[in-house]
Backbone as XML, in Angstrom:
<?xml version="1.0"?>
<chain id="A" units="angstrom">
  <residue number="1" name="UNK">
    <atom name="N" x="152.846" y="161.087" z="91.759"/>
    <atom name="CA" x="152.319" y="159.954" z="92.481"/>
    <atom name="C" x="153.350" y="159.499" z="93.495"/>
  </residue>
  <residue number="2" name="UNK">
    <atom name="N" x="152.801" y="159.301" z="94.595"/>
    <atom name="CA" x="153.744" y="158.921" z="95.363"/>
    <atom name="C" x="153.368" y="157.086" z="95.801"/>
  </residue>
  <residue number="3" name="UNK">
    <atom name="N" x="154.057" y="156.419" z="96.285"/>
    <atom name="CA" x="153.653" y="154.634" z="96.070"/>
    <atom name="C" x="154.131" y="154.857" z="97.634"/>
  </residue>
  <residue number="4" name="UNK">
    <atom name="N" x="153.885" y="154.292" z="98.465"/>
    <atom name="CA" x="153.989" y="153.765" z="99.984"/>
    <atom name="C" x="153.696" y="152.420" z="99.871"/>
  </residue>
  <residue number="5" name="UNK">
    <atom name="N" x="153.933" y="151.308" z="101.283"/>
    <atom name="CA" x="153.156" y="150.533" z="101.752"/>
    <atom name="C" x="153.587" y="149.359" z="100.738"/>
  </residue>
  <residue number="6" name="UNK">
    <atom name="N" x="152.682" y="148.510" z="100.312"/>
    <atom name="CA" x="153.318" y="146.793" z="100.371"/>
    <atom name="C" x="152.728" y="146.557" z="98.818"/>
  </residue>
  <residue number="7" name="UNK">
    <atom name="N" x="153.137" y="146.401" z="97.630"/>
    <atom name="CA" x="152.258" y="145.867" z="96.573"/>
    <atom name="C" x="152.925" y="144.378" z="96.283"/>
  </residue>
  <residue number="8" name="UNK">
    <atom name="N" x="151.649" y="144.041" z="95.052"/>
    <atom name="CA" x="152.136" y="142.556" z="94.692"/>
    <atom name="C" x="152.437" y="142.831" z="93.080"/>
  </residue>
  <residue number="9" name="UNK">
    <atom name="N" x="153.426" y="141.872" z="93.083"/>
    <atom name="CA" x="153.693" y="141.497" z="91.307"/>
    <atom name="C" x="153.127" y="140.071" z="91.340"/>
  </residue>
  <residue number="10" name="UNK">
    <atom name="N" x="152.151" y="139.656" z="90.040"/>
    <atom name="CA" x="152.002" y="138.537" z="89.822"/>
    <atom name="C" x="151.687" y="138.742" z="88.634"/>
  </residue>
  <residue number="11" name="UNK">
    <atom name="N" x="152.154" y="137.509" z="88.172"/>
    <atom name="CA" x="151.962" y="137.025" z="86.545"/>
    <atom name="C" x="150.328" y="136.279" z="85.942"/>
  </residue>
  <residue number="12" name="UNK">
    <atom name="N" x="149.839" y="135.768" z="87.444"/>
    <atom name="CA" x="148.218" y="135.462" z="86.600"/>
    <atom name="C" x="147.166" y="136.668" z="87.219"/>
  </residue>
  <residue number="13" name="UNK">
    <atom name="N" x="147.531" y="138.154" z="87.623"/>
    <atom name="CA" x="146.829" y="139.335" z="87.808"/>
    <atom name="C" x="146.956" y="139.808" z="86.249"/>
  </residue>
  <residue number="14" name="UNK">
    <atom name="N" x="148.160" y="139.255" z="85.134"/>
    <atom name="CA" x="148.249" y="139.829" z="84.013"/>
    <atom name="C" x="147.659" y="138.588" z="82.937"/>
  </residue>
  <residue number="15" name="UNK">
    <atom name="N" x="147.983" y="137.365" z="83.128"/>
    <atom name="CA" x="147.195" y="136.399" z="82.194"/>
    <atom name="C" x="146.353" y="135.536" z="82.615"/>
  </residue>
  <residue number="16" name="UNK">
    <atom name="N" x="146.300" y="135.307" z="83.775"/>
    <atom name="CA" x="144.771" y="134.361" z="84.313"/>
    <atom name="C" x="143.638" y="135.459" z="83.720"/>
  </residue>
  <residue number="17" name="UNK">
    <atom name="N" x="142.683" y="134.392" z="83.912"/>
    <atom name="CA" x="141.240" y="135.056" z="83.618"/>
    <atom name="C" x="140.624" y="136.335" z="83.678"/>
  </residue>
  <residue number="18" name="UNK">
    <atom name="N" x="140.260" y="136.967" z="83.069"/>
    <atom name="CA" x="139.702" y="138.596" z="83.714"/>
    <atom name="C" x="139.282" y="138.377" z="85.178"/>
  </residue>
  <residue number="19" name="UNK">
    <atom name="N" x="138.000" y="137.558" z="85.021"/>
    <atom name="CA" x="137.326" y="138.023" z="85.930"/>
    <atom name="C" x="137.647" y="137.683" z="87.475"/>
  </residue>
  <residue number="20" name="UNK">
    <atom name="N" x="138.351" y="136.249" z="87.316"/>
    <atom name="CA" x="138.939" y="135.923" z="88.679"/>
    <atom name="C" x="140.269" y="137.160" z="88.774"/>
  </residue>
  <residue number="21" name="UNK">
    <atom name="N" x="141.020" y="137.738" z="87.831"/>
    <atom name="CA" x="141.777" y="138.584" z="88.387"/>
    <atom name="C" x="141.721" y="139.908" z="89.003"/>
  </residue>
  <residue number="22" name="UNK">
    <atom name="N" x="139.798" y="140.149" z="88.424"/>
    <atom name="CA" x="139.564" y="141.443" z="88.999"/>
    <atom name="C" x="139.041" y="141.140" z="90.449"/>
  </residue>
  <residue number="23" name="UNK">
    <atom name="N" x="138.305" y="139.987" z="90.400"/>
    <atom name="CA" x="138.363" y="139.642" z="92.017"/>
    <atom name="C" x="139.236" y="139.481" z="92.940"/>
  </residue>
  <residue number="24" name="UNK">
    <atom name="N" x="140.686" y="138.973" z="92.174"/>
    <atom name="CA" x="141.947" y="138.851" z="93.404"/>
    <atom name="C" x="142.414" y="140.346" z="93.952"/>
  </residue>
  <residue number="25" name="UNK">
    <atom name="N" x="142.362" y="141.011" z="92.685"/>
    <atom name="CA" x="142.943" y="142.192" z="92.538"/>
    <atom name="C" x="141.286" y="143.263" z="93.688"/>
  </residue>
  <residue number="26" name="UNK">
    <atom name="N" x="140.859" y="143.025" z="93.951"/>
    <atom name="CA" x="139.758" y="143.859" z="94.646"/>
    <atom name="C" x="140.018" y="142.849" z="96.435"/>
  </residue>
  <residue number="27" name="UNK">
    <atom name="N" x="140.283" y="141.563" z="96.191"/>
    <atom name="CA" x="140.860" y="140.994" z="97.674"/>
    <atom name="C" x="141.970" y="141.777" z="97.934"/>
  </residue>
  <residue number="28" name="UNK">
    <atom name="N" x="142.901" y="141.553" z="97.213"/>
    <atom name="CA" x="144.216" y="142.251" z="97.888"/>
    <atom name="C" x="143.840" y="143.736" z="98.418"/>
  </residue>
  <residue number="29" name="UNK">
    <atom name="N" x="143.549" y="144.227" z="97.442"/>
    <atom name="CA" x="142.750" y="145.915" z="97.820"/>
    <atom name="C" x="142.118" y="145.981" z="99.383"/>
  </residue>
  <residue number="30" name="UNK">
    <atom name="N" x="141.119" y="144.818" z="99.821"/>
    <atom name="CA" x="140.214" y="144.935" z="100.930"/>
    <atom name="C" x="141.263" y="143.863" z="101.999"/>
  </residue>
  <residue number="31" name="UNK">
    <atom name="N" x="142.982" y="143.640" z="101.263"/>
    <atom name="CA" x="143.242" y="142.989" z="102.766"/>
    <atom name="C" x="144.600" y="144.127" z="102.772"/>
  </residue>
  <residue number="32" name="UNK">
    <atom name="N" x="144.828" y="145.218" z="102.080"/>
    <atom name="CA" x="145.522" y="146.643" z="102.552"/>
    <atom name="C" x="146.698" y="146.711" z="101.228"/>
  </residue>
  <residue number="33" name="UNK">
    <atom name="N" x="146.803" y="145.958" z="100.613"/>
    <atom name="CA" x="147.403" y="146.238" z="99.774"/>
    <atom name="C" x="147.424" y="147.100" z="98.963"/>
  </residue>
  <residue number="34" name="UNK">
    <atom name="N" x="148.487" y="148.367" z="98.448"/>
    <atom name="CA" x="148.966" y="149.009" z="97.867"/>
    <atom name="C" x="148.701" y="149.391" z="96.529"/>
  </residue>
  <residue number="35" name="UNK">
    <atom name="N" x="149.568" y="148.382" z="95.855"/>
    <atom name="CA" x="149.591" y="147.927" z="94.615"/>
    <atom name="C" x="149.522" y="146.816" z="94.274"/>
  </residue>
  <residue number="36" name="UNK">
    <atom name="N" x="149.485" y="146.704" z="92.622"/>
    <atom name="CA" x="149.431" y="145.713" z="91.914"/>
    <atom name="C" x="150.391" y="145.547" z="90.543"/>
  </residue>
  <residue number="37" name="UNK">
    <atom name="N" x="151.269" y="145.161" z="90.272"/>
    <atom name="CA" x="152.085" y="145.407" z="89.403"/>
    <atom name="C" x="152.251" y="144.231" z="88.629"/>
  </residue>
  <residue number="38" name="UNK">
    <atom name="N" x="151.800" y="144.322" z="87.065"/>
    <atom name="CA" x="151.786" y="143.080" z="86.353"/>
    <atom name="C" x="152.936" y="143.192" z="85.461"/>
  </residue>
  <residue number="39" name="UNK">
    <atom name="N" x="153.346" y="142.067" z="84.692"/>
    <atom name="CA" x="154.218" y="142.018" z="83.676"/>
    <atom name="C" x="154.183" y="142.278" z="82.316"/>
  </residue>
  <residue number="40" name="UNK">
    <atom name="N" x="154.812" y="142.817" z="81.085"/>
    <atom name="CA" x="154.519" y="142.450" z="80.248"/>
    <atom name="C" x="155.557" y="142.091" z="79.031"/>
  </residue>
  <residue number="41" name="UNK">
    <atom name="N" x="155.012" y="140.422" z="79.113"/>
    <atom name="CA" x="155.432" y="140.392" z="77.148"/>
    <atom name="C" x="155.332" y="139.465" z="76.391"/>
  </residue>
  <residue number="42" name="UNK">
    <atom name="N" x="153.766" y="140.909" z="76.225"/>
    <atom name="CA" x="153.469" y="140.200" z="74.951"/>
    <atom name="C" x="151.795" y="140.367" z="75.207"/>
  </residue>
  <residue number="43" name="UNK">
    <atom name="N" x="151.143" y="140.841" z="74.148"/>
    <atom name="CA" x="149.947" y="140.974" z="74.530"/>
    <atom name="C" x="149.169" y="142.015" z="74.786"/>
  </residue>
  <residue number="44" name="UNK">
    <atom name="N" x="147.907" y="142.230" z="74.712"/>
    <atom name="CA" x="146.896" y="143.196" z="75.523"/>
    <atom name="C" x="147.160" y="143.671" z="76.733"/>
  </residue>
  <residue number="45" name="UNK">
    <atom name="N" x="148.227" y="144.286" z="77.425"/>
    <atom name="CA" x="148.539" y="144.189" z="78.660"/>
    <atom name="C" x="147.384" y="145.455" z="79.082"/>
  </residue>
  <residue number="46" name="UNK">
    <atom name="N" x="147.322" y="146.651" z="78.426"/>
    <atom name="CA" x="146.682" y="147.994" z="78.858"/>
    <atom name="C" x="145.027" y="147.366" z="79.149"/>
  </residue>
  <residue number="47" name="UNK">
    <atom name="N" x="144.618" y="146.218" z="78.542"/>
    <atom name="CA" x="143.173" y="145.716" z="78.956"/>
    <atom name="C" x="143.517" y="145.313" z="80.088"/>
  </residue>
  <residue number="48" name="UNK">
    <atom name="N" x="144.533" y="144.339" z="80.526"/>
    <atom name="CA" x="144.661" y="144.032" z="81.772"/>
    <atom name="C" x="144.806" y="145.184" z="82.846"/>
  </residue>
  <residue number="49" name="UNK">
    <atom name="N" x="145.406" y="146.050" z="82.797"/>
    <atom name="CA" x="145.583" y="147.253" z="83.476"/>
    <atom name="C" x="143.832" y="147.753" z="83.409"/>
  </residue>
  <residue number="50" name="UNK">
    <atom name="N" x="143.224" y="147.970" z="82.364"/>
    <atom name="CA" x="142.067" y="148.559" z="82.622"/>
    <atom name="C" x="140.691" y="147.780" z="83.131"/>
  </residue>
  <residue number="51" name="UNK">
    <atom name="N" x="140.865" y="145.958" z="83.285"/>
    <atom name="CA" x="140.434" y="145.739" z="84.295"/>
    <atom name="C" x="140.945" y="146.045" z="85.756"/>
  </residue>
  <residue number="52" name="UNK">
    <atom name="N" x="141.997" y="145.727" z="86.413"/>
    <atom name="CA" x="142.091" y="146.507" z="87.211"/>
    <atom name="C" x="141.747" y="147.218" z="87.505"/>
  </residue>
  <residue number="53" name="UNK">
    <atom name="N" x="142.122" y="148.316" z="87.141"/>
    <atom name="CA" x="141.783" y="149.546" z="87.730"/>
    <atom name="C" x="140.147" y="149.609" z="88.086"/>
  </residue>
  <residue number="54" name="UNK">
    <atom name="N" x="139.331" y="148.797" z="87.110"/>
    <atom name="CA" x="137.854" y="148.634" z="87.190"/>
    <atom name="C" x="137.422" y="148.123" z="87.885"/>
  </residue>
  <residue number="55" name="UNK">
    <atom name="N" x="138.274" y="147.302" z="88.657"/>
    <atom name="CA" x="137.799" y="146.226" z="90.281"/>
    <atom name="C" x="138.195" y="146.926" z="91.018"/>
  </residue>
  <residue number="56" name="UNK">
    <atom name="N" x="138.721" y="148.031" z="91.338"/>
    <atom name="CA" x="139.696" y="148.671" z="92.167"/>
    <atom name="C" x="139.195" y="149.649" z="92.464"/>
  </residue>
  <residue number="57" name="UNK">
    <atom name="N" x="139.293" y="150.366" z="93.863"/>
    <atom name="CA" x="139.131" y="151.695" z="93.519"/>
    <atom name="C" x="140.060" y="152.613" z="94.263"/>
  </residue>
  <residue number="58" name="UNK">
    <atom name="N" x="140.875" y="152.056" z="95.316"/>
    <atom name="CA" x="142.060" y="152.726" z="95.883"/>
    <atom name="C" x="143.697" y="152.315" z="95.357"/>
  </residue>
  <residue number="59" name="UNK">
    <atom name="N" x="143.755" y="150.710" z="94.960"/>
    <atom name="CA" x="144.789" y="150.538" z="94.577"/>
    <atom name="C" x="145.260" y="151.237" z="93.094"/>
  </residue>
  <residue number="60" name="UNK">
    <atom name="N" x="147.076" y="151.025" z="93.316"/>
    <atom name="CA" x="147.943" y="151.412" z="92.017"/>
    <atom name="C" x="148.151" y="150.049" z="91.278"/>
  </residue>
  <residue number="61" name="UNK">
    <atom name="N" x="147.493" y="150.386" z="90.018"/>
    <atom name="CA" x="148.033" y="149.366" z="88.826"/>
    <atom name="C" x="148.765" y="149.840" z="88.153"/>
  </residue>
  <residue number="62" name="UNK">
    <atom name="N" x="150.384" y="148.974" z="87.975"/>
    <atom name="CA" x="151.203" y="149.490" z="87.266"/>
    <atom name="C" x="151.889" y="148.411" z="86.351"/>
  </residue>
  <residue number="63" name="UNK">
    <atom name="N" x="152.273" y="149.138" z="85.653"/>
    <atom name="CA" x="153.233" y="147.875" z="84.919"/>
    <atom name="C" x="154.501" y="147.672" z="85.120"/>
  </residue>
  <residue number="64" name="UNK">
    <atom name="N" x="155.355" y="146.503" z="85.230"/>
    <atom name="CA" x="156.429" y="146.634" z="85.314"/>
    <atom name="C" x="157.120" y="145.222" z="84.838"/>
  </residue>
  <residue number="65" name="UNK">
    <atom name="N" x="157.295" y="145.590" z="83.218"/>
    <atom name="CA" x="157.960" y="146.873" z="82.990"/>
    <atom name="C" x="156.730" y="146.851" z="81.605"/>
  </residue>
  <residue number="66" name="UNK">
    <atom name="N" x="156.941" y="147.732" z="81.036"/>
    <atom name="CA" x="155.930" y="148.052" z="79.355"/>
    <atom name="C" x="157.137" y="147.928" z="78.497"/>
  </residue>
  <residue number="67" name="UNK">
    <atom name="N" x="156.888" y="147.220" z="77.421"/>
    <atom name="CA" x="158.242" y="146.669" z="76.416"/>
    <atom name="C" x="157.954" y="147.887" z="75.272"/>
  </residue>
  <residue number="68" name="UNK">
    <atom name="N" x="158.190" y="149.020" z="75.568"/>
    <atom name="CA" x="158.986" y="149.611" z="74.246"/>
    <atom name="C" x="157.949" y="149.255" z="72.661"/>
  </residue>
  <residue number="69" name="UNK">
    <atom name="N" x="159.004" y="148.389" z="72.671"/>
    <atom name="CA" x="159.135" y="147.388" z="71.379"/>
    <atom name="C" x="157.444" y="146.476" z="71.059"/>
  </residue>
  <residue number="70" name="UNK">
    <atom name="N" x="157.103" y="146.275" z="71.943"/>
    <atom name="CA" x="155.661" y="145.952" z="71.550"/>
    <atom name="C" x="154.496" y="147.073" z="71.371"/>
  </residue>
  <residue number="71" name="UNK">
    <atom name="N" x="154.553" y="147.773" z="71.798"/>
    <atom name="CA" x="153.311" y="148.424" z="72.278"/>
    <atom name="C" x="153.229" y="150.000" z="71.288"/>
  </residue>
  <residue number="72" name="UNK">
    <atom name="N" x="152.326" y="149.999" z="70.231"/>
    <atom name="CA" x="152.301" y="151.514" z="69.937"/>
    <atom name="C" x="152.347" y="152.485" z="70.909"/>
  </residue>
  <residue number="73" name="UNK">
    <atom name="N" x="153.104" y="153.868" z="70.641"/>
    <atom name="CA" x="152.925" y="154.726" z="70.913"/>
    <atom name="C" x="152.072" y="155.530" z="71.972"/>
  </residue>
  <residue number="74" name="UNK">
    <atom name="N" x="151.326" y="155.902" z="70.499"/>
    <atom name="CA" x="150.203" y="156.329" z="70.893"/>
    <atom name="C" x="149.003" y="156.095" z="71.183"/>
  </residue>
  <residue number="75" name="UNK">
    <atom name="N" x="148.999" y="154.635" z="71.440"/>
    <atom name="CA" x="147.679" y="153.799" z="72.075"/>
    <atom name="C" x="148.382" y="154.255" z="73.703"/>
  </residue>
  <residue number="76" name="UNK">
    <atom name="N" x="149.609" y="153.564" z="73.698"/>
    <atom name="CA" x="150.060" y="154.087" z="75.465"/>
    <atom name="C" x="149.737" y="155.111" z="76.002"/>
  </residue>
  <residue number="77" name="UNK">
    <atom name="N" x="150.112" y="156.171" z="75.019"/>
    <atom name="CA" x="149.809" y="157.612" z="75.525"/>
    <atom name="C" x="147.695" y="157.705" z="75.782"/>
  </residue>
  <residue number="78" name="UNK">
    <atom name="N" x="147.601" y="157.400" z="74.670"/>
    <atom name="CA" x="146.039" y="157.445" z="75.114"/>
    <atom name="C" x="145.632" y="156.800" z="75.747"/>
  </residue>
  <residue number="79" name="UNK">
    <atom name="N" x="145.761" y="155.558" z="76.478"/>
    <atom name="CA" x="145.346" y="154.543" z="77.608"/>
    <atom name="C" x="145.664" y="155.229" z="78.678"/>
  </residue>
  <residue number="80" name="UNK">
    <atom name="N" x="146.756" y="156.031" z="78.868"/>
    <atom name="CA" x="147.297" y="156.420" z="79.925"/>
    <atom name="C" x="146.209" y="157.572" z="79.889"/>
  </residue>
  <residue number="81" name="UNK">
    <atom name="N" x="146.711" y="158.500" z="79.255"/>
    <atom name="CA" x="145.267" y="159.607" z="79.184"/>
    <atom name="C" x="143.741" y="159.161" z="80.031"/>
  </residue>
  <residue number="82" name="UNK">
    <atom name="N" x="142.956" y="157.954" z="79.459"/>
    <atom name="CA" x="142.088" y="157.806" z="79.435"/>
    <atom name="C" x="142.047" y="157.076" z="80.994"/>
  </residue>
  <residue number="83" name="UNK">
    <atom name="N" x="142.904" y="155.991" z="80.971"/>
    <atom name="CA" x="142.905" y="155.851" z="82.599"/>
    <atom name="C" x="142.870" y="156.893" z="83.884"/>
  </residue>
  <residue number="84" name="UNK">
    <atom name="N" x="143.812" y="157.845" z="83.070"/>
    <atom name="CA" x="143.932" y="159.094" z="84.367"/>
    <atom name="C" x="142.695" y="159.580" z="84.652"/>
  </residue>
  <residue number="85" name="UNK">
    <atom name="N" x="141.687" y="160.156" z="83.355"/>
    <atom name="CA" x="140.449" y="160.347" z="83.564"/>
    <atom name="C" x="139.518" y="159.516" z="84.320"/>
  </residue>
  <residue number="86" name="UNK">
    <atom name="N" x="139.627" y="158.948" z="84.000"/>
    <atom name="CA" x="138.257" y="157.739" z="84.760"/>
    <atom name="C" x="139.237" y="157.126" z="85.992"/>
  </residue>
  <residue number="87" name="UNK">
    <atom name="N" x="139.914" y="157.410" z="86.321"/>
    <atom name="CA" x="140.678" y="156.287" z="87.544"/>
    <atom name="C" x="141.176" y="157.060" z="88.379"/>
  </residue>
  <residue number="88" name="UNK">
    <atom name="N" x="141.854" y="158.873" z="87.628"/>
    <atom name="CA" x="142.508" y="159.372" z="88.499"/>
    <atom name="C" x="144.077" y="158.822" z="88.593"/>
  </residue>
  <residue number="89" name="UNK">
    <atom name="N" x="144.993" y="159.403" z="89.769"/>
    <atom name="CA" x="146.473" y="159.033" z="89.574"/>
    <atom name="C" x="146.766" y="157.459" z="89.553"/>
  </residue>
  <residue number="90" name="UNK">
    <atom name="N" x="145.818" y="156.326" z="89.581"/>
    <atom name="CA" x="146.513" y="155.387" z="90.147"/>
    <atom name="C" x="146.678" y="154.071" z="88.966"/>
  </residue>
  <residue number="91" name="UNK">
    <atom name="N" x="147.524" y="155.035" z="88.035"/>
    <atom name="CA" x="148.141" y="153.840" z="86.874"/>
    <atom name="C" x="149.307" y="154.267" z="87.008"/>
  </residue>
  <residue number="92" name="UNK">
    <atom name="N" x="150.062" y="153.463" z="87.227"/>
    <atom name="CA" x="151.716" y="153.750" z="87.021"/>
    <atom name="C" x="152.563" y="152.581" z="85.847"/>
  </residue>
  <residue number="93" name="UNK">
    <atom name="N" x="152.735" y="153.767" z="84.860"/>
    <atom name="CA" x="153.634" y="153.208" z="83.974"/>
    <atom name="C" x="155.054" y="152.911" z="83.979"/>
  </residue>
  <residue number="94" name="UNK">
    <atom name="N" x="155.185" y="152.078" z="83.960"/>
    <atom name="CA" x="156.438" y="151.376" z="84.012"/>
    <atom name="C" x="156.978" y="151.163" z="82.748"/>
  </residue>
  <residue number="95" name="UNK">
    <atom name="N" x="158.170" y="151.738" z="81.989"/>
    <atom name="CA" x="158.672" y="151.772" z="80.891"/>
    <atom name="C" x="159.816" y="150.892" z="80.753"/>
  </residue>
  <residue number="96" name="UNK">
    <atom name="N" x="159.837" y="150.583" z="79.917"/>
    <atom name="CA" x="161.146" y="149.777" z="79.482"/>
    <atom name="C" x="161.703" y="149.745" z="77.521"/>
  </residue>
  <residue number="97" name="UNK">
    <atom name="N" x="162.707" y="149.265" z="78.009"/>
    <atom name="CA" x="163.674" y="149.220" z="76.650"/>
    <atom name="C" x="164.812" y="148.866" z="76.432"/>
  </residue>
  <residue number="98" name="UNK">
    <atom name="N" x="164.881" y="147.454" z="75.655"/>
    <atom name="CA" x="166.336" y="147.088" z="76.152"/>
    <atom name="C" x="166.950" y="146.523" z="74.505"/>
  </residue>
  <residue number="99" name="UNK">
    <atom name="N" x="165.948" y="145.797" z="73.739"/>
    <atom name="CA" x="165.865" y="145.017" z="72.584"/>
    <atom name="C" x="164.511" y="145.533" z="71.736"/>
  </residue>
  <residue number="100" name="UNK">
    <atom name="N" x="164.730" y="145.041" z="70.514"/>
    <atom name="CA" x="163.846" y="144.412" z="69.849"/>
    <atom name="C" x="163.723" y="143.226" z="69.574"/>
  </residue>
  <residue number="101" name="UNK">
    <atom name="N" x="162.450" y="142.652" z="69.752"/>
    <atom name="CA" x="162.124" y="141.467" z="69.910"/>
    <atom name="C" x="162.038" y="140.384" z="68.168"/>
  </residue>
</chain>
């Protein structure tokens, strides 16, 4: 994957409301934006990622960063899987690891 061009990080694209976030997240998309890069910790973050991607259909949703320490395994690996299928390249995982919480 290659990332070009201008994205946003925001914190209520990851905990405001679904549905107003799949609408911001589909504005930014139709005013040229890139990406979308949410936070996480703590939480359902891969639902948030998979709205996205569901309002979306050119932008990159990524995380930044994914805590390690919260998140099974192999739910990641299979979200990621399953996003690639239905979405194609544009989930970018963002890993992290620093503590346990």
């Amino acid at each position: 994957m290659e990332l070009s061009g201008v994205g946003v990080w925001n914190m209520q694209l990851r905990y405001g409301d679904a549905g107003e976030t799949a609408e911001a997240a589909a504005e930014l998309e139709e005013l040229g934006y890139s990406a979308v890069w949410i936070p996480d910790i703590g939480g359902p973050v891969l639902e948030s990622v998979e709205n996205l991607l569901k309002a979306t259909s050119t932008v990159t949703v990524a995380t930044g960063i994914l805590n390690l320490w919260l998140h099974e395994p192999a739910e990641v690996a299979a979200s990621f899987a399953a996003f690639s299928a239905a979405h194609g390249e544009r989930f970018l995982l963002g890993i992290g690891v620093s503590h346990a919480v």
